[in-house]
N, C-alpha and C positions, 0 to 999 in steps of 0.2 A: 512357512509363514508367507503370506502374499505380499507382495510389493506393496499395496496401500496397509497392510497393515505394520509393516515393518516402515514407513515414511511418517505414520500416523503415533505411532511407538520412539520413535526418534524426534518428533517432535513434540513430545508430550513427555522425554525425557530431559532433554536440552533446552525448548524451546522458553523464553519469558513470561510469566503469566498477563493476558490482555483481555480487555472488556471489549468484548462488539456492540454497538449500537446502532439498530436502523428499523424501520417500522415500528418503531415505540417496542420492541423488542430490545430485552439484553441478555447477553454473552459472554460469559465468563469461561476461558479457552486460553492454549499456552500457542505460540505462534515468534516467529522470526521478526524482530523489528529491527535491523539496522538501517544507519545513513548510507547514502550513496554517493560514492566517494566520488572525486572529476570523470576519472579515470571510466566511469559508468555513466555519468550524464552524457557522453555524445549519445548512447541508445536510443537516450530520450527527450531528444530535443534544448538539452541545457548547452547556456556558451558562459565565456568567459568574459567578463565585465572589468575592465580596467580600473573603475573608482570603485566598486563592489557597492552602489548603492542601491542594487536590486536585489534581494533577497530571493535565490531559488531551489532553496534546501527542499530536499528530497530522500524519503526512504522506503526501503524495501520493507515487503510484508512476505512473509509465508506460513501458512497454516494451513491445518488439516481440510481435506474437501468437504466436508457435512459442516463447514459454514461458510457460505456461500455469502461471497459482497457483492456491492453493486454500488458503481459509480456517482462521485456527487453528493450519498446518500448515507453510505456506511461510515459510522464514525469510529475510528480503533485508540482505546484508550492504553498507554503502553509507560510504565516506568515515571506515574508523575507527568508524560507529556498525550498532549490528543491530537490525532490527526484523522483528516478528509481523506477519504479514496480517490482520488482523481483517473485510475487503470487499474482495471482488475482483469485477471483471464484464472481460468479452470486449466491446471492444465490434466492432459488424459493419457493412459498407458492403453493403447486398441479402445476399445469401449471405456475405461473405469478411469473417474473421476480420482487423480493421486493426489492431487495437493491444489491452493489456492495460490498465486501469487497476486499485488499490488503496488502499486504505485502511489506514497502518501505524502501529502506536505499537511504543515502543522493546521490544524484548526483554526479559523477563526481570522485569519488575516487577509487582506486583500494582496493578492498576487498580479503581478503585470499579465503573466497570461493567462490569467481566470477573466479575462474582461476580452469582449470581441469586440473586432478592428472597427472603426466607424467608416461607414461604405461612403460618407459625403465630404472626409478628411480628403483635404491634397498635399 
């Protein structure tokens, strides 16, 4: 059995069933949603906030590579919750497409850094 097809087989054995959304396209597909715990946000840019009155939950996506997201764009409906792509990478074994991974925050909410810096702020 090939590496993507044994990745592709394990996640479609394990994985939770998930709606993809993007180009007026939908996707019904089993994929990896967990949270991302602290311990994982230094990767990517998260800190820790003394009052917690910023909100910057974050989770992990992984699924099969024949469905391909895209940033900003793809929306992953998972367990009751929906979330925005904010990172996505392919990742690849030599040539071959083995899995997708992402980086999601919930749908629909304004986040502190989904907004760019103002260049005329002092």
């Amino acid at each position: 059995m090939s590496l993507l097809n044994c990745v592709d087989k394990e996640i479609g054995r394990y994985g939770t069933g998930v709606v993809i959304r993007q180009n007026g396209e939908c996707v019904s597909t089993r994929a990896f949603v967990e949270p991302l715990r602290y311990r994982n946000k230094i990767y990517i840019g998260g800190e820790c906030r003394e009052l917690g009155t910023t909100r910057r939950e974050k989770y992990l996506y992984v699924g099969k590579s024949s469905h391909r997201l895209e940033e900003n764009k793809s929306v992953i409906e998972s367990r009751g919750g929906k979330y925005i792509v904010k990172r996505c990478e392919t990742y690849f074994v030599k040539d071959t497409p083995v899995y997708e991974w992402a980086i999601l925050v919930p749908y629909g909410e304004e986040r502190e850094d989904d907004y760019d810096s103002d260049p005329t702020a002092d």
